[in-house]
Backbone of each chain as nested JSON, in Angstrom:
{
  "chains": [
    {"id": "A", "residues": [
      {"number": 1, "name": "UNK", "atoms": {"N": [125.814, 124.653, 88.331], "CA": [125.918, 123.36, 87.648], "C": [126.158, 123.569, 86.15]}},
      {"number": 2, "name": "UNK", "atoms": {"N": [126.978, 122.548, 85.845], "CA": [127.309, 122.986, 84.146], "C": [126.046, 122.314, 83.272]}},
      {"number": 3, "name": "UNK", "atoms": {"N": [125.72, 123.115, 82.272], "CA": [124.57, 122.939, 81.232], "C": [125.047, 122.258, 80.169]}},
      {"number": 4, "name": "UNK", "atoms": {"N": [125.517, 121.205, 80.119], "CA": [125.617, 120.245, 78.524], "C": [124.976, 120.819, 77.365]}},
      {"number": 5, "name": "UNK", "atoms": {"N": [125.694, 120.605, 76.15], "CA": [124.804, 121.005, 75.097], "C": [123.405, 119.871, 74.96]}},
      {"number": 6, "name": "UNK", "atoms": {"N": [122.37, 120.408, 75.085], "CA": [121.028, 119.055, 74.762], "C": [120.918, 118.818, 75.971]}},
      {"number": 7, "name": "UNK", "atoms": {"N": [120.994, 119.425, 76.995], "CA": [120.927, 119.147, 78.089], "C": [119.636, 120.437, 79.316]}},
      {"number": 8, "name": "UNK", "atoms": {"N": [118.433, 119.915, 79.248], "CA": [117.678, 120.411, 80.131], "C": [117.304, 120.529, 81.359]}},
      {"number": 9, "name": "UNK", "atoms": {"N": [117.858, 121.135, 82.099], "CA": [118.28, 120.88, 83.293], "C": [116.793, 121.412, 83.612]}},
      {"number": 10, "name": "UNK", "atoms": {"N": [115.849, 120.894, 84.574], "CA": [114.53, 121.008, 85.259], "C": [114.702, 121.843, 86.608]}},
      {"number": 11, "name": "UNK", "atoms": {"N": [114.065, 123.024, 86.651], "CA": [114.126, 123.655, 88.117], "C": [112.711, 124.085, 88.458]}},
      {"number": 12, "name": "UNK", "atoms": {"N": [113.342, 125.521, 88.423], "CA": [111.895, 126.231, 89.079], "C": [110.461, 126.695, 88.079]}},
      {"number": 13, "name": "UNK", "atoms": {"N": [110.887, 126.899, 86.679], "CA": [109.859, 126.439, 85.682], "C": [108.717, 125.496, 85.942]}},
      {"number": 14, "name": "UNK", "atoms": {"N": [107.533, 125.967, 84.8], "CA": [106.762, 125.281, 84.718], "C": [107.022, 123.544, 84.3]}},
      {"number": 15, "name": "UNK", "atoms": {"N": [106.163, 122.363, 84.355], "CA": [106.755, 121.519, 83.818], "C": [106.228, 121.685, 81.818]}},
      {"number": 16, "name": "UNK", "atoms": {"N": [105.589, 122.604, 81.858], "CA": [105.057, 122.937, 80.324], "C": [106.08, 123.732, 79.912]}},
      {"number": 17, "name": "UNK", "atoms": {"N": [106.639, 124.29, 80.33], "CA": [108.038, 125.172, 79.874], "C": [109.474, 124.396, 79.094]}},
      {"number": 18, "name": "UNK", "atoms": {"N": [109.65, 123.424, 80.141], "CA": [110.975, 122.353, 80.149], "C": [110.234, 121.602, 78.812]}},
      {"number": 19, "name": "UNK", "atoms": {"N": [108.979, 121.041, 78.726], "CA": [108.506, 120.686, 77.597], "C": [109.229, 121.04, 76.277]}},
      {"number": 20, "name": "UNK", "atoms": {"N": [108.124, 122.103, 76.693], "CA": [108.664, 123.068, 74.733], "C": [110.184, 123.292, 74.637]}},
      {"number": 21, "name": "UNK", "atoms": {"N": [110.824, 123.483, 75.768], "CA": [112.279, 123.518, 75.359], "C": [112.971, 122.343, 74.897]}},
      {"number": 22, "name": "UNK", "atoms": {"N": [112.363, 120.927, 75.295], "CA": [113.027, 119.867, 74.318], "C": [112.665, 119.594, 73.009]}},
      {"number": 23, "name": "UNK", "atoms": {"N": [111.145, 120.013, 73.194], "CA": [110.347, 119.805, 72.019], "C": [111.537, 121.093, 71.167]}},
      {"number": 24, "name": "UNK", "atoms": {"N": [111.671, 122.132, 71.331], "CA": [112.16, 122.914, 70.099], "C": [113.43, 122.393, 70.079]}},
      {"number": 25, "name": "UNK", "atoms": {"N": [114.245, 121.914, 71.021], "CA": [115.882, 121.181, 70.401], "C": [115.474, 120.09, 69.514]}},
      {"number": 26, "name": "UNK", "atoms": {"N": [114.78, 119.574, 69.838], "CA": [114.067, 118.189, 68.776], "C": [114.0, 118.596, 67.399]}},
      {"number": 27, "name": "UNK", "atoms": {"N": [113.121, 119.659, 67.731], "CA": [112.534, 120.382, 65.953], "C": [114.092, 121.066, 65.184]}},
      {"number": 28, "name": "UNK", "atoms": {"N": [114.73, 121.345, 66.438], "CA": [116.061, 122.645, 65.806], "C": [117.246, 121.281, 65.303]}},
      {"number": 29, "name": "UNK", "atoms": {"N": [116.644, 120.118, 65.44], "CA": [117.949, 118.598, 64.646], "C": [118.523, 118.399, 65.286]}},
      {"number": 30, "name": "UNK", "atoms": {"N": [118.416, 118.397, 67.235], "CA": [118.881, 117.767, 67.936], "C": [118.309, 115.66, 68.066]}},
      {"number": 31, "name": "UNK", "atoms": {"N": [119.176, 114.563, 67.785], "CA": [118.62, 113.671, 67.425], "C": [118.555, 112.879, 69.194]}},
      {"number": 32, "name": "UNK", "atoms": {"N": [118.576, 113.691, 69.963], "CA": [118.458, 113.473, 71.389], "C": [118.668, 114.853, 72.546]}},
      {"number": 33, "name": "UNK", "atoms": {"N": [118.224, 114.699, 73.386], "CA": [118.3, 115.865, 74.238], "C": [117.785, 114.719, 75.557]}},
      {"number": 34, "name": "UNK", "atoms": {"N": [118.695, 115.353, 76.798], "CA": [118.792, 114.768, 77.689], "C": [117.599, 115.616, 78.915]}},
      {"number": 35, "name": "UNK", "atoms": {"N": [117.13, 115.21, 80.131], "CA": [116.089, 116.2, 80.803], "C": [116.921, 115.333, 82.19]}},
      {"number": 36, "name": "UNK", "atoms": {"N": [117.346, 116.767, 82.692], "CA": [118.01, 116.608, 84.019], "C": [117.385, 117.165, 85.462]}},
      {"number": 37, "name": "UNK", "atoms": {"N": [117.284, 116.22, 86.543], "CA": [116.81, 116.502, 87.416], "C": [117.155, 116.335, 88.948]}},
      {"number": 38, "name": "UNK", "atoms": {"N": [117.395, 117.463, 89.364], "CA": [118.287, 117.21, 90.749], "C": [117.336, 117.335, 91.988]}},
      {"number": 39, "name": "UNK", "atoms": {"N": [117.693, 116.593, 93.334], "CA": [117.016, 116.502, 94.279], "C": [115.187, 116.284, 94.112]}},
      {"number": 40, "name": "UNK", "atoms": {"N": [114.259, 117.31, 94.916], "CA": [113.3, 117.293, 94.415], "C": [112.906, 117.615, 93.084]}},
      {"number": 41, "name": "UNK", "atoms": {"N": [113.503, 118.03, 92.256], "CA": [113.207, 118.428, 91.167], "C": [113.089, 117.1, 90.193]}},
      {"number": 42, "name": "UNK", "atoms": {"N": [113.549, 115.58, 90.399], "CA": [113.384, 114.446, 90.239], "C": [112.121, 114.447, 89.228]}},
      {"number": 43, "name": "UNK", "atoms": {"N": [111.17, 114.441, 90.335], "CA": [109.793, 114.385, 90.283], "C": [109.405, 114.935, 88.87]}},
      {"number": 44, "name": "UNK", "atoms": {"N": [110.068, 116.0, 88.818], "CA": [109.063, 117.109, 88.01], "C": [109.784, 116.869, 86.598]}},
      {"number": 45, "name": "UNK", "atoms": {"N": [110.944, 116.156, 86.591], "CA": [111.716, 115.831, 85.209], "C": [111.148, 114.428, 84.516]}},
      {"number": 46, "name": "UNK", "atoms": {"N": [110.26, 113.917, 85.436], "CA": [109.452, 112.606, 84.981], "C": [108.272, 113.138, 84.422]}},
      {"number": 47, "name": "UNK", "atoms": {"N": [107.966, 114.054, 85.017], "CA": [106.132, 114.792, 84.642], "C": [106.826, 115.832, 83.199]}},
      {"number": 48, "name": "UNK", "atoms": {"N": [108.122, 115.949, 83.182], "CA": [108.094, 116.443, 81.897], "C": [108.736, 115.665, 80.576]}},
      {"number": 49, "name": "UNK", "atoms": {"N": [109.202, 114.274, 80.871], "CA": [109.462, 113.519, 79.633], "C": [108.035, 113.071, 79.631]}},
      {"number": 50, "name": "UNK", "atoms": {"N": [106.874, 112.655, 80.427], "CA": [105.634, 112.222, 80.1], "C": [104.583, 113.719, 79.379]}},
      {"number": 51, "name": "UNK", "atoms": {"N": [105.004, 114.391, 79.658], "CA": [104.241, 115.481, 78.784], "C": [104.928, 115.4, 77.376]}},
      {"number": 52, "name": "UNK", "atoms": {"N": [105.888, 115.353, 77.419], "CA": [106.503, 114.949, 75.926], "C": [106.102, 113.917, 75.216]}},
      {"number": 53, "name": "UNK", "atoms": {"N": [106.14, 112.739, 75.896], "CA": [105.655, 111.827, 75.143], "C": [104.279, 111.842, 74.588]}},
      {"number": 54, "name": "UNK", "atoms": {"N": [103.474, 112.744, 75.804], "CA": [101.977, 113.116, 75.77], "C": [101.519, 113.877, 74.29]}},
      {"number": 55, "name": "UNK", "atoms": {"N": [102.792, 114.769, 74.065], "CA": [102.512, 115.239, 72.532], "C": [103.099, 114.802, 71.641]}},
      {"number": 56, "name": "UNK", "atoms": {"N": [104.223, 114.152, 71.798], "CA": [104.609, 113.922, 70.123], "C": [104.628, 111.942, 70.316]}},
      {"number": 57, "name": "UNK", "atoms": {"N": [104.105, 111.699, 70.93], "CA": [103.252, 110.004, 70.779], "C": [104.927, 109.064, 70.586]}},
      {"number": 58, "name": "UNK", "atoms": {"N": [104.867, 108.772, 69.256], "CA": [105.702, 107.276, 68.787], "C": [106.859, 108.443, 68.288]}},
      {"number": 59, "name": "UNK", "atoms": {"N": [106.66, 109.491, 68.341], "CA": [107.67, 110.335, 67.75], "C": [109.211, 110.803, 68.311]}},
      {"number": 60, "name": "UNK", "atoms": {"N": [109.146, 110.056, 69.477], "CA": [109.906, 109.863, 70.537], "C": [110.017, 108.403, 71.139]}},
      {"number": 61, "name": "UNK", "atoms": {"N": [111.39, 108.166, 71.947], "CA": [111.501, 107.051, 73.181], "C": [112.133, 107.525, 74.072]}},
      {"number": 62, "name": "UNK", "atoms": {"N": [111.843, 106.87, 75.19], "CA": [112.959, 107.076, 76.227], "C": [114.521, 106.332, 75.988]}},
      {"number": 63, "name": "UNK", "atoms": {"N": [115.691, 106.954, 75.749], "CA": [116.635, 105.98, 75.505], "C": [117.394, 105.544, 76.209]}},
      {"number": 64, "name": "UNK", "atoms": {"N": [117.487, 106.418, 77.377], "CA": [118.034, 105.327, 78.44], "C": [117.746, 106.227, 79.992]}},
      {"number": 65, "name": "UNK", "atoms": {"N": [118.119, 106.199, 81.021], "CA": [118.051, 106.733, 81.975], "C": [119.454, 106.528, 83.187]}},
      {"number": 66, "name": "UNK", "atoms": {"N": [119.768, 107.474, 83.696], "CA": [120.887, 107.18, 84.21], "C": [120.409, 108.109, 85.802]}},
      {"number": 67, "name": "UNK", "atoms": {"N": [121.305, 107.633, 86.981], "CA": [120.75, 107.851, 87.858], "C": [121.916, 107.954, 88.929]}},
      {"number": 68, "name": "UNK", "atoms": {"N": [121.855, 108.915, 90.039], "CA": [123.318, 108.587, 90.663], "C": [122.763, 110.101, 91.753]}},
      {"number": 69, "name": "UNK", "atoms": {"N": [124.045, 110.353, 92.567], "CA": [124.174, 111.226, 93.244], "C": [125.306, 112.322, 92.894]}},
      {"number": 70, "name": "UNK", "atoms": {"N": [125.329, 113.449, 93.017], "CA": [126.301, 113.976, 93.613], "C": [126.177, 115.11, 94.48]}},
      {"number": 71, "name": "UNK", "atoms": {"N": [127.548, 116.455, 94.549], "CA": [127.644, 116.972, 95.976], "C": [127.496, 118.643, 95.276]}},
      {"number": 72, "name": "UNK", "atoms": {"N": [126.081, 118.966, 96.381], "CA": [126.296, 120.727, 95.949], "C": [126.217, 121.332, 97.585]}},
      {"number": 73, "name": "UNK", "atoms": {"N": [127.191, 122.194, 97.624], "CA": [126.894, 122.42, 98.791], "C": [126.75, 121.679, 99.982]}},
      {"number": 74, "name": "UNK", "atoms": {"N": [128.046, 120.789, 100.023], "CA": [128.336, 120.043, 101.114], "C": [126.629, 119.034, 100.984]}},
      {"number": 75, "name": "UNK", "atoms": {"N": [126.043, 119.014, 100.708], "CA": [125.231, 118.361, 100.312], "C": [124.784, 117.016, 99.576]}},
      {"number": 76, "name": "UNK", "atoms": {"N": [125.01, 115.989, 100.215], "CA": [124.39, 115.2, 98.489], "C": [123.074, 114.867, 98.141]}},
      {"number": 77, "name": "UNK", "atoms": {"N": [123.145, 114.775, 96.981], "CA": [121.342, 114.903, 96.086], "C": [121.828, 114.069, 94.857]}},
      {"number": 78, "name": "UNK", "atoms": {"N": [120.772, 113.451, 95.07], "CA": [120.383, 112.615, 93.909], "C": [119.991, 112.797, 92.7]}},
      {"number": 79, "name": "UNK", "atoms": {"N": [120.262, 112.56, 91.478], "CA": [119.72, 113.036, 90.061], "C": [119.596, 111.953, 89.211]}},
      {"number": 80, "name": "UNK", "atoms": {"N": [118.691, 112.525, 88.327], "CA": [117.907, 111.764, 87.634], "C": [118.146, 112.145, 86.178]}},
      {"number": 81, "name": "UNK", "atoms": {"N": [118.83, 111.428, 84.62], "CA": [119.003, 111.922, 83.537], "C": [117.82, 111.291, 82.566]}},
      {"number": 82, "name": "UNK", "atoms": {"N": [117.194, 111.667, 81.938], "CA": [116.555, 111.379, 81.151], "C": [117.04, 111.416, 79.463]}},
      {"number": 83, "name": "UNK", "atoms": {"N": [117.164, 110.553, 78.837], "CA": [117.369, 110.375, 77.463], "C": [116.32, 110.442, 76.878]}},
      {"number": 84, "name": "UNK", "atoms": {"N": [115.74, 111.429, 76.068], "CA": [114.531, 111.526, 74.947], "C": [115.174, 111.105, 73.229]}},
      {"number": 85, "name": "UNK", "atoms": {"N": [115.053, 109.758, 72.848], "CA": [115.563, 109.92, 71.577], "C": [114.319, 110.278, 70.791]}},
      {"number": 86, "name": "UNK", "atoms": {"N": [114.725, 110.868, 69.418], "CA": [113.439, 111.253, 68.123], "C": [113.712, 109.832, 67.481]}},
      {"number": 87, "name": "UNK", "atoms": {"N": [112.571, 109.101, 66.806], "CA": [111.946, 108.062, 66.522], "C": [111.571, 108.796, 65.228]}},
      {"number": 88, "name": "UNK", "atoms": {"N": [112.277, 107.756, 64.076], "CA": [111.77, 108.285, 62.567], "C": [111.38, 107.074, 61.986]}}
    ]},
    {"id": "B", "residues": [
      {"number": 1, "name": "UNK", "atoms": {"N": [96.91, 101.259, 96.207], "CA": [97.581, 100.586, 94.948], "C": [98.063, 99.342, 95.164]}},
      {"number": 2, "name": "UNK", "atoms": {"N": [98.002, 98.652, 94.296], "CA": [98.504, 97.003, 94.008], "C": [99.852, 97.298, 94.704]}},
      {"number": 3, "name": "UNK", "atoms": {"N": [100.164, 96.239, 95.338], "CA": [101.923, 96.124, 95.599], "C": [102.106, 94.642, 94.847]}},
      {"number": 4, "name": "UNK", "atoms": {"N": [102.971, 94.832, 93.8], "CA": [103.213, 93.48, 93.603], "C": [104.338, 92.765, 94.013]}},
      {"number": 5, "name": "UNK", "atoms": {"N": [104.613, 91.272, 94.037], "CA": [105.626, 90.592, 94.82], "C": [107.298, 91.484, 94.113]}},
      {"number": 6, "name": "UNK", "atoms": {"N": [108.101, 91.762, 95.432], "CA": [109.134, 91.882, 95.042], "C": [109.032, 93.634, 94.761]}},
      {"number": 7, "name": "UNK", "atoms": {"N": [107.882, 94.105, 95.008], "CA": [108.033, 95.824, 94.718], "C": [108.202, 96.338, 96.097]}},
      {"number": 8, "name": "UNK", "atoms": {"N": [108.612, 97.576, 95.965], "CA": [108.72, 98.172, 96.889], "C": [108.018, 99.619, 96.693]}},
      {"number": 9, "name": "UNK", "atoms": {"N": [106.657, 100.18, 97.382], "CA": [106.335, 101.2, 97.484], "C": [106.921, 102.107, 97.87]}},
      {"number": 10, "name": "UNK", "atoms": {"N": [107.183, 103.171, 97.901], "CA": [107.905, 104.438, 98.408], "C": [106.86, 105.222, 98.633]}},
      {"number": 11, "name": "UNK", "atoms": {"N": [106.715, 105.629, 100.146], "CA": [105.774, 106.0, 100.176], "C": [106.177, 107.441, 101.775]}},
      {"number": 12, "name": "UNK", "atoms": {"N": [105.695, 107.235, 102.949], "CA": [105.78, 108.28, 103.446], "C": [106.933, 107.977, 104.63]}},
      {"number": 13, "name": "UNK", "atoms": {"N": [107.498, 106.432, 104.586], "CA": [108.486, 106.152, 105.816], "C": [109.862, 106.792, 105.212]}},
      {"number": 14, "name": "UNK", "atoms": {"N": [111.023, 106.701, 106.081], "CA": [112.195, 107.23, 105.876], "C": [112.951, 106.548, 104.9]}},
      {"number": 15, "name": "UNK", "atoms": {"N": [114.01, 107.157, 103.746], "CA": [114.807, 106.481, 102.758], "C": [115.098, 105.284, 103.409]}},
      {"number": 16, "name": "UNK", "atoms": {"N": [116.08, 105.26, 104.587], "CA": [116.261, 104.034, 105.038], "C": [115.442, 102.899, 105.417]}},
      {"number": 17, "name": "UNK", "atoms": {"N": [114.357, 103.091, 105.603], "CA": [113.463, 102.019, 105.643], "C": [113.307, 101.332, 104.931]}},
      {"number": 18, "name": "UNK", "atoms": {"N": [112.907, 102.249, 103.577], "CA": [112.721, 101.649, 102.162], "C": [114.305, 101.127, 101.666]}},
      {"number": 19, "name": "UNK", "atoms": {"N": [115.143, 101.364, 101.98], "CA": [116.516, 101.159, 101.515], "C": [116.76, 99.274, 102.113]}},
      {"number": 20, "name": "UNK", "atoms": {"N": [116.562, 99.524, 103.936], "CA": [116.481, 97.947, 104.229], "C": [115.456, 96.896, 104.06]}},
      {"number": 21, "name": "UNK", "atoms": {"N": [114.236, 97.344, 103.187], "CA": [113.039, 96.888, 102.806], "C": [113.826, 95.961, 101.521]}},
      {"number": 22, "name": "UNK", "atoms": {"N": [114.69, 96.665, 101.019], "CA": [114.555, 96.371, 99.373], "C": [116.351, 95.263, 99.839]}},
      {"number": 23, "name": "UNK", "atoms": {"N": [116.769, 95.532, 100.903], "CA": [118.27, 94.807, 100.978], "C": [117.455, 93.32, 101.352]}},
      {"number": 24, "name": "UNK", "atoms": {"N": [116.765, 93.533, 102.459], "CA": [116.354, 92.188, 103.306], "C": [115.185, 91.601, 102.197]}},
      {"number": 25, "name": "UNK", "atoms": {"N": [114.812, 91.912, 101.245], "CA": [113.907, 91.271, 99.976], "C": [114.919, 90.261, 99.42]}},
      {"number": 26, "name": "UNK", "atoms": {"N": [116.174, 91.229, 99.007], "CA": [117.539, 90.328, 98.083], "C": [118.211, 89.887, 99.372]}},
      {"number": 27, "name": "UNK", "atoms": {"N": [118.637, 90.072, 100.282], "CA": [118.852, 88.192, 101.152], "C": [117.934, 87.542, 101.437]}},
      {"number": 28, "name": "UNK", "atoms": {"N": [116.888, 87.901, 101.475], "CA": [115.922, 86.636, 101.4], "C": [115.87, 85.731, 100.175]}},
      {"number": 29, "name": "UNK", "atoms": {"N": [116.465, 86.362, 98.909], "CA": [116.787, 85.667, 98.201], "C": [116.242, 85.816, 96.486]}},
      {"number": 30, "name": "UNK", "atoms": {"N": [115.335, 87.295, 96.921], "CA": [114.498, 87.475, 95.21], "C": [116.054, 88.198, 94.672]}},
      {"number": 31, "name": "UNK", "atoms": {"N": [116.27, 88.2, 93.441], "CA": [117.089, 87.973, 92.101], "C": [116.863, 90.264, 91.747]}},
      {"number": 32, "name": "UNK", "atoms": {"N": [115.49, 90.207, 92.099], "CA": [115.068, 91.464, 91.622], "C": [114.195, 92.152, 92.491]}},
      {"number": 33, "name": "UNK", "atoms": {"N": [114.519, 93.594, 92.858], "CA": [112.842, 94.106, 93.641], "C": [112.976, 95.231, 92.409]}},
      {"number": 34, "name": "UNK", "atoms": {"N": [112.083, 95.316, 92.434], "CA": [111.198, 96.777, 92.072], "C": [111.255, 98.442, 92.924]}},
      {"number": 35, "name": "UNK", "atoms": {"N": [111.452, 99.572, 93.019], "CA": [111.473, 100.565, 93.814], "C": [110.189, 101.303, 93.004]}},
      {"number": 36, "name": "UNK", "atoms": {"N": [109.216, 101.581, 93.667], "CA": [108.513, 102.085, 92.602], "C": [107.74, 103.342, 93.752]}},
      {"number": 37, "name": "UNK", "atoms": {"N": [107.914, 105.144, 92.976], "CA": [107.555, 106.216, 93.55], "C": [106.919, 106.543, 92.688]}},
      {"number": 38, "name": "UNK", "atoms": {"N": [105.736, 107.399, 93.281], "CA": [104.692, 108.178, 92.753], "C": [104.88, 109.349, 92.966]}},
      {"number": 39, "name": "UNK", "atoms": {"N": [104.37, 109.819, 92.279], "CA": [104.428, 111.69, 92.218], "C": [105.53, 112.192, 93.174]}},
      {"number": 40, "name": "UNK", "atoms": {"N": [104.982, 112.724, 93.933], "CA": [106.049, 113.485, 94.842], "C": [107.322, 112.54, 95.237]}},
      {"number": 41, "name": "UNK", "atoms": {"N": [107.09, 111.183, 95.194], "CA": [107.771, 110.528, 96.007], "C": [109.01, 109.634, 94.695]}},
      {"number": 42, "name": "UNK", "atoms": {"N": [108.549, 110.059, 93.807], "CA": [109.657, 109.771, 93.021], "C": [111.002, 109.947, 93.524]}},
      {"number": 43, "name": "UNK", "atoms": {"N": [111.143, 111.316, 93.79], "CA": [112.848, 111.905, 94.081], "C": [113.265, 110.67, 95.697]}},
      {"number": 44, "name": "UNK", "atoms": {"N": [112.483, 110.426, 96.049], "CA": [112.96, 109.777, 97.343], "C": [113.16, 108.292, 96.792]}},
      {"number": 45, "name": "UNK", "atoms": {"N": [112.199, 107.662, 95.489], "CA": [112.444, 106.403, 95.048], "C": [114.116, 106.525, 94.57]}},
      {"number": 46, "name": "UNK", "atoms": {"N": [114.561, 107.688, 94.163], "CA": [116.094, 107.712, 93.506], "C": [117.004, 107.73, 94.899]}},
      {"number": 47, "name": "UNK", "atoms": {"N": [116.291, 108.243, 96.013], "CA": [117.797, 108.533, 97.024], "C": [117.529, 106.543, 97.645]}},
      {"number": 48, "name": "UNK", "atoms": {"N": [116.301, 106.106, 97.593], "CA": [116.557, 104.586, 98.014], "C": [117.306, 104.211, 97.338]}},
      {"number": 49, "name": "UNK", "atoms": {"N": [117.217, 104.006, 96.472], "CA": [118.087, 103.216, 95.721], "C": [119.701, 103.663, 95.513]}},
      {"number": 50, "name": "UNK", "atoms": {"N": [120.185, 104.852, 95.647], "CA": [121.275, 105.419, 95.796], "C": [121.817, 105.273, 97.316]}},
      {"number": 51, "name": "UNK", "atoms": {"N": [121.058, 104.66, 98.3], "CA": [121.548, 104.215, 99.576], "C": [121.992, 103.03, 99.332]}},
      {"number": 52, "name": "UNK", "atoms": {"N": [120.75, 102.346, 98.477], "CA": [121.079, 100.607, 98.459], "C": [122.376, 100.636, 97.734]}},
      {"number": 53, "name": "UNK", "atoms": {"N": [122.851, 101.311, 96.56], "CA": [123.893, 101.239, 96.088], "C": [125.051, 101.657, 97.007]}},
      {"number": 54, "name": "UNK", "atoms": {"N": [125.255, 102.251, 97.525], "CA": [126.274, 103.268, 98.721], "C": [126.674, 101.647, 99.582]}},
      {"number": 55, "name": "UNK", "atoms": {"N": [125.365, 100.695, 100.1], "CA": [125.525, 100.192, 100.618], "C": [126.068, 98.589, 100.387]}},
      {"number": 56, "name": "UNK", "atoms": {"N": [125.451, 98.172, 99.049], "CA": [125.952, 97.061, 98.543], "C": [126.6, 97.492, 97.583]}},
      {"number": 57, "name": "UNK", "atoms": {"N": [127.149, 98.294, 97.311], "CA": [128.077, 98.974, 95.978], "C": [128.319, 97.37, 94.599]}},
      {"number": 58, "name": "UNK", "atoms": {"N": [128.984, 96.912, 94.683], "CA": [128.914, 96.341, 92.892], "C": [128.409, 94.617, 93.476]}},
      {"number": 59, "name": "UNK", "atoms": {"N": [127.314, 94.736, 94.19], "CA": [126.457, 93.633, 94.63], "C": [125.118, 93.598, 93.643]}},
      {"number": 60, "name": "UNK", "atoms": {"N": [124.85, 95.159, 93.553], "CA": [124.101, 95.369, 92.773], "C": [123.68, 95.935, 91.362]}},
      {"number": 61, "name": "UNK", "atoms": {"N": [122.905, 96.099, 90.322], "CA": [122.844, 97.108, 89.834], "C": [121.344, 97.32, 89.123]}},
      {"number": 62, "name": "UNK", "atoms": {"N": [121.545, 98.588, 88.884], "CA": [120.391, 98.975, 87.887], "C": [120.083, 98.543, 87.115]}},
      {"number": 63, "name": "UNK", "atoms": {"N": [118.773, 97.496, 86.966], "CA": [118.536, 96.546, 86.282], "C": [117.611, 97.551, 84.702]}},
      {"number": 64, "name": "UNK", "atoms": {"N": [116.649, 98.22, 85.427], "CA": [116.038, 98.864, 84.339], "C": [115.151, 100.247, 85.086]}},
      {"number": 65, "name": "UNK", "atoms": {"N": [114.579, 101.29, 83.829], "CA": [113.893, 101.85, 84.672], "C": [112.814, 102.2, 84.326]}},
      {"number": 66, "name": "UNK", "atoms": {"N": [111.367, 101.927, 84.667], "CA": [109.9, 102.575, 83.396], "C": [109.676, 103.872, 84.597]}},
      {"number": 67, "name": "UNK", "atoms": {"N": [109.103, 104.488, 83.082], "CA": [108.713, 105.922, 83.646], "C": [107.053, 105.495, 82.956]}},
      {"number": 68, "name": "UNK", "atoms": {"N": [106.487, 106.256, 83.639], "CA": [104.738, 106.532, 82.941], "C": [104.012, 107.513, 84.093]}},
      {"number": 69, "name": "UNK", "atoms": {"N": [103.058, 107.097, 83.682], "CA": [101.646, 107.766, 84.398], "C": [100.664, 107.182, 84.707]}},
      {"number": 70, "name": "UNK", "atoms": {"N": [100.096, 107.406, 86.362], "CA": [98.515, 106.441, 85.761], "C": [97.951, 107.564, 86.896]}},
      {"number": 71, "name": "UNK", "atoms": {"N": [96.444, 106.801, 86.905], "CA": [95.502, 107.973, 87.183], "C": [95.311, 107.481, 88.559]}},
      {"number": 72, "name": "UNK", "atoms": {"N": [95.264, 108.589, 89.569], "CA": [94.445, 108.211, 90.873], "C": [93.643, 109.245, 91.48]}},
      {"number": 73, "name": "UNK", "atoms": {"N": [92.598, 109.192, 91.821], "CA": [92.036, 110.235, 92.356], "C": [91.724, 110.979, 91.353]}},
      {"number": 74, "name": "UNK", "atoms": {"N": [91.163, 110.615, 89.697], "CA": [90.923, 111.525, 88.42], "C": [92.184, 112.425, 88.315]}},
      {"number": 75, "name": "UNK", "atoms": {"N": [93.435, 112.042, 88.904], "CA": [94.359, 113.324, 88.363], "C": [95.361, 111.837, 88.132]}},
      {"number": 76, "name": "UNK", "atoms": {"N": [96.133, 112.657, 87.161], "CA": [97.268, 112.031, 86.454], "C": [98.675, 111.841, 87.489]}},
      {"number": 77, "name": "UNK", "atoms": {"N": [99.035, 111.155, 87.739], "CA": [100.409, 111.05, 88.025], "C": [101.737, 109.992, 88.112]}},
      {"number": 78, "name": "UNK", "atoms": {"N": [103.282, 110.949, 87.693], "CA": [103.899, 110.262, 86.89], "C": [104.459, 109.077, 87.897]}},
      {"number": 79, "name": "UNK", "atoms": {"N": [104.97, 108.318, 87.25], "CA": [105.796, 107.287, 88.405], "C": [107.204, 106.756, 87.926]}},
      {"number": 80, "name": "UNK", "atoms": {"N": [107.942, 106.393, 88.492], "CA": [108.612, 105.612, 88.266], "C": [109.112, 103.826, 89.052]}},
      {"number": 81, "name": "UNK", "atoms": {"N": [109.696, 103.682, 88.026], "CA": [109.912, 102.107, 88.875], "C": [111.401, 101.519, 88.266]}},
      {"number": 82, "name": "UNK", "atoms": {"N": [111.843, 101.483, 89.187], "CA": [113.835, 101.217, 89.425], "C": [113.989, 99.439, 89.624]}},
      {"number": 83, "name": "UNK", "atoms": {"N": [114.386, 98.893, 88.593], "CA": [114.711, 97.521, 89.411], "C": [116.224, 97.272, 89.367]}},
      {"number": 84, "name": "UNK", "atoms": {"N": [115.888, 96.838, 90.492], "CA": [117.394, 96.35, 91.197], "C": [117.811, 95.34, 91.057]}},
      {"number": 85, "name": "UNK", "atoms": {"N": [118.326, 94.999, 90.516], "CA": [119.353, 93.297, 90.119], "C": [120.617, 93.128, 90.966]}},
      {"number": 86, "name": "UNK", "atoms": {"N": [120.649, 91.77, 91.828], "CA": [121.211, 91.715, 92.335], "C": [122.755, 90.657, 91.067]}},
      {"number": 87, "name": "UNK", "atoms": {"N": [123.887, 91.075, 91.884], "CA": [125.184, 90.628, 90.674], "C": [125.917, 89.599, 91.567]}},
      {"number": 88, "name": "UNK", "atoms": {"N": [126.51, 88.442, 90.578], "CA": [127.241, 87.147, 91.439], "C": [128.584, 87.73, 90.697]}}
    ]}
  ]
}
């Protein structure tokens, strides 16, 4: 799957891992970074924009969310995008 | 957990269940349901609603989406909730 720039794609990591990796695009003057989540991995891209929000409070929003399917492996799976904007 | 009017739990029956749960809500005539998954069951709240779309394609759309957390059982977990707007 292709990796967007600002783009965190959620797998087999911790959900404290995917964390700090938006948290440091945030800090490195990214003014958004996206948290991507395919099939079951859904789940675990929600438990990591809420750990985010969990640490940096009003310092963040969610800015939008986008949602859809597509095909890996003759397969289709559902994904889940998360928009984290920084709040100044 | 509370079910409130017009939500739809996602819970341990098949996508399609929940998929004709949430069609036969909007011909009965509500404007809006709710899809709302908990923890694990998030990723399956995204493939309902990616059926309902497959199936009423531009009947409907993604009205909005909250992400959070609440507590059950003293442990935290995240949720989401998808509403579906139905389009004239």
């Amino acid at each position: 799957m292709d990796k967007k720039p600002n783009e965190v794609l959620v797998s087999m990591k911790n959900v404290e891992d995917y964390a700090l990796e938006v948290i440091t695009l945030l800090n490195q003057g990214a003014q958004e970074v996206d948290i991507k989540g395919v099939g079951r991995d859904i789940g675990k891209a929600v438990d990591v924009f809420n750990m985010i929000k969990d640490k940096l409070g009003n310092g963040v929003e969610l800015g939008s969310v986008s949602i859809g399917s597509e095909s890996r492996d003759k397969k289709r799976l559902s994904f889940i995008l998360l928009r984290v904007k920084k709040v100044y």
